[in-house]
PLY file of the C-alpha trace (Angstrom):
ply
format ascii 1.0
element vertex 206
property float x
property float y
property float z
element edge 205
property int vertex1
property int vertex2
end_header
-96.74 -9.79 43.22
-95.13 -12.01 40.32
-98.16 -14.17 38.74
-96.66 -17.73 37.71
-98.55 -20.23 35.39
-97.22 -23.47 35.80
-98.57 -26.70 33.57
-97.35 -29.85 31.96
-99.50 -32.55 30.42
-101.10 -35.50 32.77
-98.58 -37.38 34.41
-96.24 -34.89 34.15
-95.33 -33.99 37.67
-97.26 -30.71 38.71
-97.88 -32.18 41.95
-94.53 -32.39 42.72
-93.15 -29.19 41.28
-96.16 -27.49 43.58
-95.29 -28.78 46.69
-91.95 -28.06 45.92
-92.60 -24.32 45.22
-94.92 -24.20 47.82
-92.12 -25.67 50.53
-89.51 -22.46 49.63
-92.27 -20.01 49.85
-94.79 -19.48 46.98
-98.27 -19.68 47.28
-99.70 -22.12 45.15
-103.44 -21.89 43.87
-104.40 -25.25 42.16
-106.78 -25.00 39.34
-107.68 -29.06 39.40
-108.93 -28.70 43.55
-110.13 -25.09 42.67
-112.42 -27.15 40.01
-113.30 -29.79 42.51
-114.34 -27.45 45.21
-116.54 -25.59 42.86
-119.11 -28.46 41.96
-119.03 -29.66 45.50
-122.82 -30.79 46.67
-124.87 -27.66 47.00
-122.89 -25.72 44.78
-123.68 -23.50 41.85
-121.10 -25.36 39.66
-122.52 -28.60 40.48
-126.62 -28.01 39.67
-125.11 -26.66 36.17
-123.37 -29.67 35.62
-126.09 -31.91 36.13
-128.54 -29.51 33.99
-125.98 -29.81 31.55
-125.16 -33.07 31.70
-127.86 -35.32 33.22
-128.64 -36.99 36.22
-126.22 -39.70 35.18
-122.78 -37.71 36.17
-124.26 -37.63 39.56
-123.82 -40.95 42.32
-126.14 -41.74 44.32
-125.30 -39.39 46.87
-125.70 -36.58 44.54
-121.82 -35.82 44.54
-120.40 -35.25 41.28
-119.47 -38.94 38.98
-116.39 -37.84 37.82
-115.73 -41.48 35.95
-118.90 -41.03 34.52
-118.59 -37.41 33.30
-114.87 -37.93 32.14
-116.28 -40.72 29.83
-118.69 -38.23 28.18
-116.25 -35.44 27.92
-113.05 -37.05 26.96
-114.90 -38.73 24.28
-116.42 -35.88 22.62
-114.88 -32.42 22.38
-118.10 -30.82 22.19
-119.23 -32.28 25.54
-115.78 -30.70 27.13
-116.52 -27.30 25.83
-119.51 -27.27 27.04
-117.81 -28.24 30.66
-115.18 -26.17 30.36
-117.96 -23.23 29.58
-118.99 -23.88 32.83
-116.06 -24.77 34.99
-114.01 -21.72 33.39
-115.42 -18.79 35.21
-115.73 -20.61 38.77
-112.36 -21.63 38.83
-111.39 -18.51 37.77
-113.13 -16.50 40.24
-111.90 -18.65 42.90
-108.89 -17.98 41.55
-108.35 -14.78 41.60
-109.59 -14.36 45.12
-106.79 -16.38 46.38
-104.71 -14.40 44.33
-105.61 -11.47 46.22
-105.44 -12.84 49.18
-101.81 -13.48 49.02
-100.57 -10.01 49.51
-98.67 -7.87 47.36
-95.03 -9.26 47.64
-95.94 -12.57 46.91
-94.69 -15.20 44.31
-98.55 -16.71 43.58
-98.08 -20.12 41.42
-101.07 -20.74 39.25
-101.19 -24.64 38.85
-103.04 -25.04 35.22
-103.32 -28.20 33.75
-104.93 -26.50 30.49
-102.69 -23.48 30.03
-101.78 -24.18 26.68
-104.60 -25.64 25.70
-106.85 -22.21 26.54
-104.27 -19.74 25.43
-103.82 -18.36 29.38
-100.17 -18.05 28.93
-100.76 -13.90 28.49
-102.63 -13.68 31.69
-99.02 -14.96 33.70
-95.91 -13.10 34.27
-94.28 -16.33 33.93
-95.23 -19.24 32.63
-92.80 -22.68 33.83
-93.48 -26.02 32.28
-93.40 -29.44 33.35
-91.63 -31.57 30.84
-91.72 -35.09 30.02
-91.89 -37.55 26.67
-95.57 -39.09 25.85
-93.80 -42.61 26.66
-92.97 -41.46 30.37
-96.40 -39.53 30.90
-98.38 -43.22 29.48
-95.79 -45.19 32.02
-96.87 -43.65 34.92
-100.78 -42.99 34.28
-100.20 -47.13 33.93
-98.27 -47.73 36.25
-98.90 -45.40 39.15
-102.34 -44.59 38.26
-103.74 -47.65 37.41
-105.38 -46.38 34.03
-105.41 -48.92 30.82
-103.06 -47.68 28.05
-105.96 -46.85 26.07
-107.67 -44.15 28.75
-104.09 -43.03 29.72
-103.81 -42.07 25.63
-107.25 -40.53 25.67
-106.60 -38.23 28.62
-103.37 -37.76 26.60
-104.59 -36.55 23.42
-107.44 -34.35 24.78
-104.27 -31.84 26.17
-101.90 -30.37 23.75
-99.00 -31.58 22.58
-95.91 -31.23 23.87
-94.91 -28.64 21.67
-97.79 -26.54 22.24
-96.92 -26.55 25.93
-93.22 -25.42 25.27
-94.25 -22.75 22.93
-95.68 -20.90 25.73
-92.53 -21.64 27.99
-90.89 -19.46 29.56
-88.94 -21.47 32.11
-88.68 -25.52 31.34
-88.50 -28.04 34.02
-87.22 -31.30 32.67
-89.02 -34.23 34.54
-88.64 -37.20 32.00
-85.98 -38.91 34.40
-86.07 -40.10 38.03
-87.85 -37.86 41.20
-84.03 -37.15 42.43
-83.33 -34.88 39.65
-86.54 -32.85 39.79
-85.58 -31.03 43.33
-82.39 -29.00 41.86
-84.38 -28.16 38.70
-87.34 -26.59 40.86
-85.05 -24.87 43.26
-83.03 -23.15 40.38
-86.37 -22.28 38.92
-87.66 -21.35 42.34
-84.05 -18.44 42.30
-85.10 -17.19 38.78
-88.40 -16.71 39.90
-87.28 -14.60 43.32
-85.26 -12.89 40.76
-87.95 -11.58 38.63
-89.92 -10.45 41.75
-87.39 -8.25 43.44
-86.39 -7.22 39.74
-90.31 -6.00 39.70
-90.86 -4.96 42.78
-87.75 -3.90 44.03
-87.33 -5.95 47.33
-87.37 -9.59 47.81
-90.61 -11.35 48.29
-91.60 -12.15 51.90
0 1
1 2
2 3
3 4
4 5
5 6
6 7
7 8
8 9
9 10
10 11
11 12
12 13
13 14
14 15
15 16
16 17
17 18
18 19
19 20
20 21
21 22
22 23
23 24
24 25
25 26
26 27
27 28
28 29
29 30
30 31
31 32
32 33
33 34
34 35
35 36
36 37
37 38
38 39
39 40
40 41
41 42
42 43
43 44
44 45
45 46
46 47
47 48
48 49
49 50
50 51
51 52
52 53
53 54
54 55
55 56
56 57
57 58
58 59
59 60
60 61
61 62
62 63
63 64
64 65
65 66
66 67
67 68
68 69
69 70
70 71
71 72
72 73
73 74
74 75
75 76
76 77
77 78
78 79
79 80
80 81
81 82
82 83
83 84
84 85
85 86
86 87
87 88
88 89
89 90
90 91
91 92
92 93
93 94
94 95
95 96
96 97
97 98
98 99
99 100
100 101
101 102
102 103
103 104
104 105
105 106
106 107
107 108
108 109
109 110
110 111
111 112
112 113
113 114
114 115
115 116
116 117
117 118
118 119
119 120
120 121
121 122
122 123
123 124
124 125
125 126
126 127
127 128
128 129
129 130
130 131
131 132
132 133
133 134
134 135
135 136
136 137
137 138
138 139
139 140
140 141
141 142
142 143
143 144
144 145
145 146
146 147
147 148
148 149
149 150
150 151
151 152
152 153
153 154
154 155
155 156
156 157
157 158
158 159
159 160
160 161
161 162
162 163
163 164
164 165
165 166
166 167
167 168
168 169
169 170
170 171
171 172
172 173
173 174
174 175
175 176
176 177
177 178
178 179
179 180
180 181
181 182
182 183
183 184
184 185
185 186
186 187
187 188
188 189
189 190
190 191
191 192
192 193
193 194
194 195
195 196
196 197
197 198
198 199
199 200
200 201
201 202
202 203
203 204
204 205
């Protein structure tokens, strides 16, 4: 098994670059629905939440308010470590039982928005990054998102900077210019990947 961590800041692309990796053959576990899934109604994750944070990050169906808890934690750091206290081990665990469940030849793609910003890079074999200028990312959380400038640049500047993300690079994937020239990048990332597996393992990964 190769273990990939792949991240980029919001706005960056991940999407993409996972269902590209996922369409030649890797199996993709995605941290952000890993996190969603865990504070699902009834959960664990979600009755810590609340005692955490209050009956006001829950609507009125007693699903999680994710508006109204991102405006508590993007605004305060303190508030987001005390989320990320929580959310850290669940996703985790969840994690790592998908990993398991991939099988031992596999090529397992970690999609982690926060790599950097948690120092996870050691725990990865691998780690490829999603890269794109601060003026592209704030484009599209405008444009295609909806957000105002002004939450698109606090979302922004509660990630690391884009430095911090290619410090911990080991492969780059340059997505600053238009969707047609992200598909040859992943698939020659997607070869140096299959590369390092059969390097490891000694056989190409199924």
């Amino acid at each position: 098994m190769l273990k990939v961590g792949l991240t980029g800041g919001i706005g960056a692309g991940k999407s993409e670059v996972s269902r590209l990796l996922a369409s030649y053959g890797a199996v993709v576990v995605d941290a952000d629905k890993i996190a969603r899934e865990v504070v699902e109604p009834g959960t664990p994750g979600l009755a810590a939440v609340a005692a955490e944070f209050g009956p006001e990050v829950l609507a009125a169906d007693g699903s999680l308010d994710r508006p109204a808890l991102g405006a508590v934690v993007f605004a305060d750091p303190g508030r987001r470590a005390a989320l990320n206290a929580i959310m850290h081990p669940l996703v985790g665990a969840r994690s790592a039982e998908l990993e398991a469940a991939a099988g031992p030849d596999a090529i397992v793609v970690h999609d982690v928005p926060l790599l950097a910003e948690n120092g996870l890079a050691p725990l990865y074999e691998a780690v490829v990054v999603i890269d794109a200028a601060p003026r592209t990312q704030l484009d599209r959380l405008v444009r295609l998102r909806g957000m105002t400038p002004d939450d698109a640049r606090a979302r922004m500047s509660a990630q690391a900077t884009r430095e911090e993300r290619l410090a911990v690079a080991d492969l780059v994937i340059d997505n600053d210019g238009p969707l047609d020239a992200l598909e040859p990048q992943v698939r020659e990332v997607w070869a140096k990947l299959v590369e390092r597996a059969e390097g490891a393992s000694g056989h190409r990964p199924e």
